[in-house]
C-alpha positions in Angstrom: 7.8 -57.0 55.4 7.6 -55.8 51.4 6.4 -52.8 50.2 4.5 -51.8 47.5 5.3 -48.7 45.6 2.6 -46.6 44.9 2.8 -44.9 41.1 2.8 -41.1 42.0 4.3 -38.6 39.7 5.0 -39.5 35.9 7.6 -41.1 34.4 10.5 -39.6 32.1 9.3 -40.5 29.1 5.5 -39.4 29.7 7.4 -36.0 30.3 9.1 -35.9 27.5 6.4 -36.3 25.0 4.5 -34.2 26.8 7.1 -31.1 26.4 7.7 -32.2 23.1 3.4 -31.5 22.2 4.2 -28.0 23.7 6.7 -27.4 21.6 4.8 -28.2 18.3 2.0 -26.1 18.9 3.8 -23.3 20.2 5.5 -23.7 16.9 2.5 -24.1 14.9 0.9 -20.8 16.8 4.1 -18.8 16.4 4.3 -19.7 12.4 0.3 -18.9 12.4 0.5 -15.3 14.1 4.2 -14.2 12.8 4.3 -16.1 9.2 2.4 -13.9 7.4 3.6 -10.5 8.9 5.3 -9.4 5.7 2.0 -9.8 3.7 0.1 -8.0 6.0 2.4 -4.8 6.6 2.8 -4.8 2.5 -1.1 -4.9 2.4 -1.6 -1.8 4.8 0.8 0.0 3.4 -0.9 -0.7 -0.3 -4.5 -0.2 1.5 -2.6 3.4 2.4 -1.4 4.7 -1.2 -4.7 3.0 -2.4 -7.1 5.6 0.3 -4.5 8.3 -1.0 -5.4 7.8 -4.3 -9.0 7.8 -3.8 -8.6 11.0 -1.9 -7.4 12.8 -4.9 -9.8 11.5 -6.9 -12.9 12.3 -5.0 -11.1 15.8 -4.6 -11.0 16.3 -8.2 -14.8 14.3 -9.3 -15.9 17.2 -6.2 -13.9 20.3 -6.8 -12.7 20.8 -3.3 -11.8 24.1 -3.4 -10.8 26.5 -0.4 -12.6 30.0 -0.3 -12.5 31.6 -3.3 -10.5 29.4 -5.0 -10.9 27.3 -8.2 -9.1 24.1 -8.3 -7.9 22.5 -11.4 -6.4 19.0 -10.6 -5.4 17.2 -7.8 -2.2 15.2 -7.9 -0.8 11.6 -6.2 3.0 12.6 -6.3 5.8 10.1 -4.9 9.2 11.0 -4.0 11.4 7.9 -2.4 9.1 6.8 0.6 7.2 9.8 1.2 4.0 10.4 -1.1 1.4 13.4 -1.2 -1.4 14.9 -1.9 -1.5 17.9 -3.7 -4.2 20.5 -5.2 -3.8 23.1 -7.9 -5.4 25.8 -8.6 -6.3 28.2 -11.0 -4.2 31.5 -11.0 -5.0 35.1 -11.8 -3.5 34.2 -15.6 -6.4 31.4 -16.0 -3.2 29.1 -15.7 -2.7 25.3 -13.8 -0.6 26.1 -10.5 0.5 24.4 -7.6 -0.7 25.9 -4.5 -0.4 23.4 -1.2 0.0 20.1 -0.2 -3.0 18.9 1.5 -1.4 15.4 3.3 1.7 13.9 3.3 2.6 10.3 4.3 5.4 8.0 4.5 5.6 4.6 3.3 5.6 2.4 6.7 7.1 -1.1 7.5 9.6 -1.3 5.3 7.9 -1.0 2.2 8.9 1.2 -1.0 7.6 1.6 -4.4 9.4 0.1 -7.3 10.7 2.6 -9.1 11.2 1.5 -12.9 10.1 3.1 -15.8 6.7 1.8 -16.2 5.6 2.7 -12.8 3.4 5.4 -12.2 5.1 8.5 -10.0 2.5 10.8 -10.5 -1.2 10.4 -10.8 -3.0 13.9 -11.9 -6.9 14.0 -11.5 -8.3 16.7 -13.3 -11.0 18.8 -12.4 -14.0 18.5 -12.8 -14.6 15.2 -14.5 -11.6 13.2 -13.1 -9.6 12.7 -16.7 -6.6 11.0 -15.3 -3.0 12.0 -16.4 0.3 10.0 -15.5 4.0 10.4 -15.1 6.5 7.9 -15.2 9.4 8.1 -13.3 11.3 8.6 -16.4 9.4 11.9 -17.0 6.5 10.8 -19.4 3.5 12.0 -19.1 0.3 10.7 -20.7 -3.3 10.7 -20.8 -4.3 7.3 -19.1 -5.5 5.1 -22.0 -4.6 1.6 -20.6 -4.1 0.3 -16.8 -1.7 2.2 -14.8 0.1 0.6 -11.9 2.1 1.3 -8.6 4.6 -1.3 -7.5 4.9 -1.6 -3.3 7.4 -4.1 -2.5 9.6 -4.9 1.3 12.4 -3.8 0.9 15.1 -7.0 1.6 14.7 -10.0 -0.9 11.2 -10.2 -0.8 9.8 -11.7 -4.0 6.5 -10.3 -2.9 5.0 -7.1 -5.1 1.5 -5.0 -3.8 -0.2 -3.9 -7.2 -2.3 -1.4 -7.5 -4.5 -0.6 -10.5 -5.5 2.2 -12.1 -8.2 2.5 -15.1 -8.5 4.3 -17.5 -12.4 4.4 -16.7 -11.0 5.7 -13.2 -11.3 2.5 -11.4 -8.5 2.3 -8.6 -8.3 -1.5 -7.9 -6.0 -3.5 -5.5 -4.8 -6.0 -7.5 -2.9 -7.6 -3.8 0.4 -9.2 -3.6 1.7 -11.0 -6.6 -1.3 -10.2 -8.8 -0.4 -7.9 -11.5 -2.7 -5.2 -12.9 -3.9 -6.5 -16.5 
């Protein structure tokens, strides 16, 4: 008597193309959701200093004061990773001080800010009209008559740069990654 076989199951090569399809798109899914990580922790971090920034603007532009005090300018400062917001005030001597620091943050994911001479390290908003005043890392300081810029880079070999912009009109802009402020 002869058999016939019936065809159940698949055969070894059906199998292996089959795993191999898995393996490409888990591939392609894996580049797609992991790939572009490093833009997107550079960009929050930028999006961070860039709210920061527009805190101590709107401070100064409103004149945030705390009871019977008179504010006189509101200051971005950085110091290595950490950056702050600060407010001054007028003393009893009709003089500029420092009185408190109103938040501090810390630069997340890896990120720091590039710290060569043309970078800003300070960004002063005075009261009550906003005039901008910057500090280079170098100690400069100047009234802001063409763009400013921060630097945010990962730290590692990354080749990517966050820019942010600052006008002299008092436009804060985020250039993004790779775009520098013109």
């Amino acid at each position: 008597m002869i058999h016939m076989r019936s065809k159940k199951g698949f055969t070894m090569i059906e199998l292996i193309i089959a795993i191999a399809i898995i393996a490409i798109m888990t591939m392609v899914m894996f580049i797609a959701i992991y790939g572009d990580r490093e833009n997107r922790e550079l960009t929050a971090a930028g999006r961070g200093v860039t709210a920061a920034l527009r805190e101590v603007q709107n401070n100064a532009l409103t004149g945030y004061a705390r009871e019977s005090e008179r504010s006189c300018q509101f200051v971005l400062e950085f110091e290595g990773k950490n950056y702050a917001v600060k407010r001054w005030v007028i003393n009893d001597d009709d003089k500029c001080e420092e009185r408190d620091t109103l938040h501090s943050y810390i630069l997340e994911y890896d990120v720091k800010r590039i710290d060569d001479s043309n970078d800003l390290s300070q960004i002063t908003f005075t009261v009550p009209h906003g005039t901008i005043i910057a500090s280079t890392n170098d100690g400069n300081q100047f009234d802001l008559d063409t763009i400013g810029q921060i630097q945010l880079k990962k730290t590692g070999d990354s080749e990517k740069i966050f820019y942010i912009c600052i006008h002299p009109n008092g436009q804060i802009a985020e250039n993004g990654i790779n775009n520098p402020c013109n």
